[in-house]
C-alpha positions in Angstrom: -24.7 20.0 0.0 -22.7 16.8 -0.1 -20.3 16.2 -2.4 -18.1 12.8 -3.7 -14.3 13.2 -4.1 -12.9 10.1 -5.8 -8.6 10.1 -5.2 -6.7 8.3 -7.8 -9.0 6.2 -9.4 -7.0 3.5 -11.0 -10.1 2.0 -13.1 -13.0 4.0 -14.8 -15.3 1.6 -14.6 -15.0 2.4 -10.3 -15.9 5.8 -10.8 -18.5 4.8 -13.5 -20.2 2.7 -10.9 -19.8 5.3 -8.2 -21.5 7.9 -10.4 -24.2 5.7 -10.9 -24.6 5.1 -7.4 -25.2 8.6 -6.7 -27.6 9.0 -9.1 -29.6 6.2 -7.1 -29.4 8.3 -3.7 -29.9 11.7 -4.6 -26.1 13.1 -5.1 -25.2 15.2 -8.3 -22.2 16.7 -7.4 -18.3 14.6 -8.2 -15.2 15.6 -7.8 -11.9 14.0 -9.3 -8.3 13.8 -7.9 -6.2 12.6 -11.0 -8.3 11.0 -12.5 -7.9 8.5 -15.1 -9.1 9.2 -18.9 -13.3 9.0 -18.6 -13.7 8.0 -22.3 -17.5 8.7 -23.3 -17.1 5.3 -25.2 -15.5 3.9 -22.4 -16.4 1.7 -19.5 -16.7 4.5 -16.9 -20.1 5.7 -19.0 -21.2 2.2 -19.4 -21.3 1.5 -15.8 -22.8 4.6 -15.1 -26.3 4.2 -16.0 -28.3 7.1 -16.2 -25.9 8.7 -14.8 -23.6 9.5 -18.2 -26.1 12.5 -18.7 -25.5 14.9 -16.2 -22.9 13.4 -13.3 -20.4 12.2 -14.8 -20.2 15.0 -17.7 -20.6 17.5 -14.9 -17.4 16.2 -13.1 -14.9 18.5 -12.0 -10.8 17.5 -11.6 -9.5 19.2 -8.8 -6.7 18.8 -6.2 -7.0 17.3 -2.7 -5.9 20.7 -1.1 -9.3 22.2 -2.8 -10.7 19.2 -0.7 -9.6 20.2 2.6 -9.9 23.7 2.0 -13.5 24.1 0.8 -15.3 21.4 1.9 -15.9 19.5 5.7 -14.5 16.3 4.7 -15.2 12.6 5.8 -12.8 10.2 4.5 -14.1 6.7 3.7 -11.9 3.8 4.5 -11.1 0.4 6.1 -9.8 0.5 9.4 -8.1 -2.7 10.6 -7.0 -2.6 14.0 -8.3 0.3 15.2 -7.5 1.6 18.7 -7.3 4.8 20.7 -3.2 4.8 20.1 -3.5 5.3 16.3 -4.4 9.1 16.0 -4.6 9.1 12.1 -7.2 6.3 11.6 -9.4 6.1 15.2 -12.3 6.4 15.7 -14.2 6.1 12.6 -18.0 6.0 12.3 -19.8 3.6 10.3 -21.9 4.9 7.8 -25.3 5.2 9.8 -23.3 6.7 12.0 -21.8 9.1 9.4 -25.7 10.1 8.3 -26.5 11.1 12.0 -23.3 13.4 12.9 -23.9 15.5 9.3 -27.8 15.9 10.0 -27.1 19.0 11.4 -24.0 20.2 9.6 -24.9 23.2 7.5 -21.3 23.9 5.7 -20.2 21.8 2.3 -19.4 18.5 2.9 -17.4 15.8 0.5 -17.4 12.1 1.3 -13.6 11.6 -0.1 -12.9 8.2 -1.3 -10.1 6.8 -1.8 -7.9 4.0 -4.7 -9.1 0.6 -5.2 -5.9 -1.3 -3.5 -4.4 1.1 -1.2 -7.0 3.7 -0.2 -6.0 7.0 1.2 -2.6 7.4 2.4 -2.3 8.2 6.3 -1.2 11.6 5.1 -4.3 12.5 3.1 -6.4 10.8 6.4 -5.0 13.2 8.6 -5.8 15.9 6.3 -9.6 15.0 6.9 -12.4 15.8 9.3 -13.9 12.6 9.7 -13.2 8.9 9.2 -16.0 6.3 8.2 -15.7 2.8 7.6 -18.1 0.1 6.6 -18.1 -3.0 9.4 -17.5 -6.1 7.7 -15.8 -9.8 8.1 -12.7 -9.9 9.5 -11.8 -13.1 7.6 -12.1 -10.5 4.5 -13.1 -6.7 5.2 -12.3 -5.1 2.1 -14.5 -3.9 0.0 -14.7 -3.3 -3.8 -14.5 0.7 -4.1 -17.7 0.6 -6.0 -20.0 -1.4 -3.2 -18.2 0.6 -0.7 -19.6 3.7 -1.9 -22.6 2.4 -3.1 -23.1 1.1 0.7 -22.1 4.6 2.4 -24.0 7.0 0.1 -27.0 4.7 0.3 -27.0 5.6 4.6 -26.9 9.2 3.5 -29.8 8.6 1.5 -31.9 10.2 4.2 -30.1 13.5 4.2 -30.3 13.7 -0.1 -33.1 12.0 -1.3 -36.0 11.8 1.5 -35.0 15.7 2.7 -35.4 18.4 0.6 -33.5 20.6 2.6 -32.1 20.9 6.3 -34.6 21.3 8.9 -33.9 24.8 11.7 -31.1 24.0 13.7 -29.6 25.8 16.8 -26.6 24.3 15.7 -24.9 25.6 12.6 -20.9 24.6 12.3 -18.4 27.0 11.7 -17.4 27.5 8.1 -14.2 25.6 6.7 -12.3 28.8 6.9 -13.0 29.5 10.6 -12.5 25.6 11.2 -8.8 26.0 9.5 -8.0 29.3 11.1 -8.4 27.4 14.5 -6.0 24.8 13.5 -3.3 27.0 12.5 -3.6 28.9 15.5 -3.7 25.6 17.3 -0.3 24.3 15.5 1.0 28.0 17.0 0.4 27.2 20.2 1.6 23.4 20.4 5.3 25.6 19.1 4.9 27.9 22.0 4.5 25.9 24.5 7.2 24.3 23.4 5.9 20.7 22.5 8.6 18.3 21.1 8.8 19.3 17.1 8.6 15.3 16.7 5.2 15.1 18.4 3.5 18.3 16.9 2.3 16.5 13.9 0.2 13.8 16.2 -0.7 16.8 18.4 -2.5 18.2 15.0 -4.0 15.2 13.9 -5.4 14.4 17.3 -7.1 18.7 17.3 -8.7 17.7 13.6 -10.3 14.4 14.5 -11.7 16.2 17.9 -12.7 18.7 15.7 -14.3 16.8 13.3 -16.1 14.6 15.8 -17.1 18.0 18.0 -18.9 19.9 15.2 -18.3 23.9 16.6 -20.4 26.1 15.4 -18.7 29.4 14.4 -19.0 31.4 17.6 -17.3 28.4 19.6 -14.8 28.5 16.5 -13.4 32.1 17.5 -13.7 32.1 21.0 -11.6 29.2 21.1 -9.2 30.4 18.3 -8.8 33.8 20.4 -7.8 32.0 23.6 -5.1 29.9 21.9 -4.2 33.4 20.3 -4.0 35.2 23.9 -2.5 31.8 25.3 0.2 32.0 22.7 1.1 35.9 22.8 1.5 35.4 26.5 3.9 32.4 26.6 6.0 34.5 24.2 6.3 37.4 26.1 7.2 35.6 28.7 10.2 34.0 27.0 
């Protein structure tokens, strides 16, 4: 299933429209991170369309850490100047992109988006699995949170309105809590080892996004998490 995270709204009307726009491509389920007030009278229902029946009644507040801990999670965002330096924000997939890489994911997933002038911080990005953002002008590449939305759900679109479910795979991704196991056993091993405290926070950020691009399914998951387990034992003993 995929799910939309909205972070911080500032202005109902945004998440109004964004509700609508799932409605229009086949996504029922939205999540909230402090919200603002969603008055029924209000202008978040009468952006909404159709969608002030079920979506945006059904809507449930919850915190980003319920984000990263339940759901595979693809934050949605401009990237200006990306490069290969800039482990937080690189390399992000465009939405088409994004609808290709989750065909085959079989866990949760939440398209997290983030507030109308500042986005996600680079904290909350490195918190996430994935990056996408949409390719536009650079004389002027940001986009209303609305049409950004409206724009990446609609390249989804093949996955929630013209499917009705997942096809057989041979490739099933590990569950979030096998995926987060591995990175705290990954963040013991950059200490063992002995990595510079000041560089193990990159160190992390650059295991998620190589996680998030790679897709391990949950055998590759433990076998991994048990050799950085041995690795880790070993190099202590050794001290």
């Amino acid at each position: 299933m995929i799910s939309v995270a909205v972070v911080d709204a500032e202005t109902p009307g945004n998440v109004g429209t964004i509700a609508r726009s799932m409605k229009n491509f086949g996504l029922a389920d939205l999540l909230l991170v402090d919200p603002p007030a969603l008055d029924p009278d209000g202008e978040a229902y009468g952006f909404a369309g159709q969608a002030r029946e079920d979506i945006l009644p059904g809507a449930q507040t919850v915190t980003f850490d319920h984000l990263v801990e339940n759901y595979h999670t693809v934050a949605c965002t401009a990237v200006p100047n990306e490069d290969d330096a800039n482990h937080v924000r690189y390399p992000a997939k465009t939405p088409a992109e994004l609808a290709d890489s989750l065909r085959d994911v079989e866990s949760d997933t939440c398209v997290v988006f983030g507030r109308e002038r500042v986005g996600l911080t680079n904290d909350e990005l490195a918190r996430l699995d994935e990056i996408c953002s949409i390719p536009a002008s650079s004389d002027y590449p940001v986009l209303n949170l609305g049409q950004a939305a409206t724009i990446v759900l609609y390249e989804l679109r093949e996955l929630t309105v013209e499917r009705d479910q997942h096809p057989d795979t041979l490739h099933t991704r590990a569950d979030e809590q096998a995926i987060e196991g591995l990175h705290e056993e990954f963040a013991g091993f950059v200490e063992a080892v002995g990595h510079p405290a000041e560089k193990r926070p990159k160190a992390r950020r650059m295991f998620r996004r190589l996680l998030g691009r790679a897709q391990p399914t949950g055998r590759e998951a433990t076998t991994l998490r048990g050799l950085l387990r041995k690795a880790r034992h070993r190099l202590n003993h050794e001290e």
